[in-house]
VMD Tcl script that draws the C-alpha trace (Angstrom):
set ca {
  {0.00 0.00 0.00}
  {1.94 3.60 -1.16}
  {1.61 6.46 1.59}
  {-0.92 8.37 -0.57}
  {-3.70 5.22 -0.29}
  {-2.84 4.81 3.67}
  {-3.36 8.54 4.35}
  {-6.95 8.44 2.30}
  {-7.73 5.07 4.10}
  {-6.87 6.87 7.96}
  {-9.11 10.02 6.93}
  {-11.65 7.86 5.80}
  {-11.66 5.60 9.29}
  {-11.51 9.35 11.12}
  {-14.47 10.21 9.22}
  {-16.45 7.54 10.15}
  {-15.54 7.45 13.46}
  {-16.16 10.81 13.74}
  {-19.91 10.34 12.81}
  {-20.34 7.36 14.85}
  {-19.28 9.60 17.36}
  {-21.80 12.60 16.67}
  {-24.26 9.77 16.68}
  {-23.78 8.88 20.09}
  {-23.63 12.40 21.12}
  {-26.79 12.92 19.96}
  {-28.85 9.97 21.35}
  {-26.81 11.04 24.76}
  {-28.33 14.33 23.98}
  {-31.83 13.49 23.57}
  {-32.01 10.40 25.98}
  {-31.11 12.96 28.34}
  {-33.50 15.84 27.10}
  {-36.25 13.04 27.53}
  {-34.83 12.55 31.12}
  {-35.36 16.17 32.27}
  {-38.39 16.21 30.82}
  {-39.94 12.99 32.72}
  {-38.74 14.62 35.29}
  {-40.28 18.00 34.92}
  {-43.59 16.42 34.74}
  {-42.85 14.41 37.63}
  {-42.02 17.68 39.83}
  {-45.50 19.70 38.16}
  {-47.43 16.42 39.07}
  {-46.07 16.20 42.83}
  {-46.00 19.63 42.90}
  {-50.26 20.01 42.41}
  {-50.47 16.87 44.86}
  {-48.81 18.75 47.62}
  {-50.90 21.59 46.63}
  {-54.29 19.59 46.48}
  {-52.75 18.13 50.03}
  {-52.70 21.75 51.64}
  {-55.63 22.62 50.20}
  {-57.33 19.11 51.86}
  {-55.72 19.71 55.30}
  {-56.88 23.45 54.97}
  {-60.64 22.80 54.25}
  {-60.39 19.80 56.76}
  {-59.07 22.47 59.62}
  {-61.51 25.43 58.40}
  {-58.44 27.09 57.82}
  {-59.63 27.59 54.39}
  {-60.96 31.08 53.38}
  {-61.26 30.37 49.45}
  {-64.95 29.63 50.45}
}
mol new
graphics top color blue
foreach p $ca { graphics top sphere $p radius 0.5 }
foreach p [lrange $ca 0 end-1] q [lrange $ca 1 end] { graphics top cylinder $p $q radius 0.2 }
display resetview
């Protein structure tokens, strides 16, 4: 194999690895965009709960003057 064929063949492997790379990156990316967003949800939903629990211990107390 000359020098000229071995270069091309090394920028060629570079290249691909170089996509397989960005390719990972951006599954990593949005595997972990899903992630914060599961958890978002997951904060708004406990987040009412706690609110709805208040609200229950509140009316339960007459604490409550939304009424």
């Amino acid at each position: 194999m000359d020098s000229q064929n071995m270069s091309y063949k090394a920028g060629q492997a570079k290249g691909e690895a170089q996509e397989k790379t960005n390719t990972m990156m951006d599954k990593a990316s949005n595997a972990a965009q899903s992630a914060q967003e599961s958890l978002q949800e997951v904060g708004n939903q406990m987040q009412a709960k706690a609110q709805e629990a208040a609200e229950a211990v509140k009316n339960a107390t007459g604490m409550n003057n939304n009424k």
